[in-house]
Every structure is written in structure tokens, then in C-alpha cells.
C-alpha positions as CSV (number, residue, x, y, z in Angstrom):
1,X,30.8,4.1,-40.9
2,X,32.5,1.1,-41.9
3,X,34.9,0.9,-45.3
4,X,34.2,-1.0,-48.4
5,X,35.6,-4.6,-46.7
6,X,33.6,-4.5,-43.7
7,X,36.1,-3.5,-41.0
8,X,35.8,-0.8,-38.7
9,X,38.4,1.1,-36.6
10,X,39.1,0.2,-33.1
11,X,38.0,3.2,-31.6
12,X,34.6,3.5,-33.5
13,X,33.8,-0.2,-32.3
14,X,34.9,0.8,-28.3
15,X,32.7,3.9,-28.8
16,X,29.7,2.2,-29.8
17,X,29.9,-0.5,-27.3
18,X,30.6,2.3,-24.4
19,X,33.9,1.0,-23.6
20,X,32.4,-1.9,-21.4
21,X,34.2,-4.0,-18.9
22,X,32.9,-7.5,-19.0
23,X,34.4,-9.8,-15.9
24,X,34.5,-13.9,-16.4
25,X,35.0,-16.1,-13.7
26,X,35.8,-19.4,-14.4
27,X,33.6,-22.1,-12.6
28,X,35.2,-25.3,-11.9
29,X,32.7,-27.6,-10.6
30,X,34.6,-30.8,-10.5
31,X,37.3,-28.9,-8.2
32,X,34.7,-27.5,-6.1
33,X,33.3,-30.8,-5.0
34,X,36.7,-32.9,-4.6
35,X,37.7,-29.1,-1.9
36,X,34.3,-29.6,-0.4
37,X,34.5,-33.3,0.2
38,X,39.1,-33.2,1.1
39,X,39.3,-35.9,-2.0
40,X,42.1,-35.4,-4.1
41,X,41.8,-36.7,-8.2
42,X,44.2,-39.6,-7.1
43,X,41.1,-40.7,-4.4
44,X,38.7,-40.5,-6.8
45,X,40.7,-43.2,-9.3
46,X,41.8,-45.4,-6.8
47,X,39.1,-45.4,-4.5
48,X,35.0,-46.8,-5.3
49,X,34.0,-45.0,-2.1
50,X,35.3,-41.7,-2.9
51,X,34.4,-42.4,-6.6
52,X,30.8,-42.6,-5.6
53,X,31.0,-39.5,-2.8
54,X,32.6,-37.0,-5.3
55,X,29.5,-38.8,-8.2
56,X,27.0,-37.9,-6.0
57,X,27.7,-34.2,-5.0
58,X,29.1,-33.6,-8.4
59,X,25.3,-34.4,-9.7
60,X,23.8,-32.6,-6.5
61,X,25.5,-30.1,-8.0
62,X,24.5,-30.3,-11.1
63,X,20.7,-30.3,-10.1
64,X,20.8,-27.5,-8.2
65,X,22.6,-25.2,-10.9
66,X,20.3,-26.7,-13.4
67,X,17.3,-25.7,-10.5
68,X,18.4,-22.3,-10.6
69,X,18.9,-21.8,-14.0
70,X,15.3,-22.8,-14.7
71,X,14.1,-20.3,-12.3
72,X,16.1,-17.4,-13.9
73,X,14.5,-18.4,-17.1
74,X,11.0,-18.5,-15.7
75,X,12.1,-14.8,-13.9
76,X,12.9,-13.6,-17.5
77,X,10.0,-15.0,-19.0
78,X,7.2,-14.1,-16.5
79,X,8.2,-11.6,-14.5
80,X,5.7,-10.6,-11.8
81,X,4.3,-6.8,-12.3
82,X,4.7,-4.1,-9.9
83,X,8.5,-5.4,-8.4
């Protein structure tokens, strides 16, 4: 299946994986939050109260990813029978 140095052909490798399409979005948190609150980067630097408003829904932000994360895990761990 695979020659003497390890390597396999291309073809074997996309055969075995089933020629899977795997999409990635790119999550940009920090640009979410200064588009939700109309702050731009140069706000943020120059400004305390806009420093503070794009700190504290960047960390509400956080929380709640970290929230849901937590209950995927507990999902994957315990799942409840019958559903």
C-alpha cells in the first residue's frame, strides 16, 4: 500500500479519505465587535470610552463562545438516549 519510504500516491490517499470537501471559515471576533459597535481600530487607540465598549463586548463575546462550547462538549459527552 505504501512504498518502502512511507509515501503514498495522491490518488490512493484521496480514495481512502472519500474525496472530502472540508469548508473553513475564518472567525474574526475582534472585527465582529468593532462592525457591531460602528468603532473603527483608530477609536479604539485614541479613545478610553470606545476602548472600554469594544473590551467589554469583546469579552461578552468570549463568554458566550466559551458557554457554548462547554455545552457541545457536555452534548458529546452525555448525550441524552432516545433523540
Amino acid at each position: 500500500m505504501s512504498n518502502p519510504l512511507g509515501f503514498q500516491s495522491r490518488k490512493r490517499a484521496d480514495a481512502l479519505n472519500g474525496d472530502r470537501i472540508e469548508h473553513v471559515i475564518v472567525q474574526r471576533p475582534l472585527q465582529r465587535v468593532l462592525a457591531f459597535t460602528r468603532r473603527s481600530i483608530d477609536d479604539v487607540i485614541n479613545d478610553p470610552i470606545a476602548r472600554n465598549e469594544v473590551r467589554g463586548y469583546y469579552k461578552l463575546y468570549r463568554w458566550v463562545q466559551r458557554g457554548s462550547e462547554v455545552s457541545e462538549l457536555e452534548r458529546q459527552w452525555n448525550p441524552i438516549p432516545g433523540i
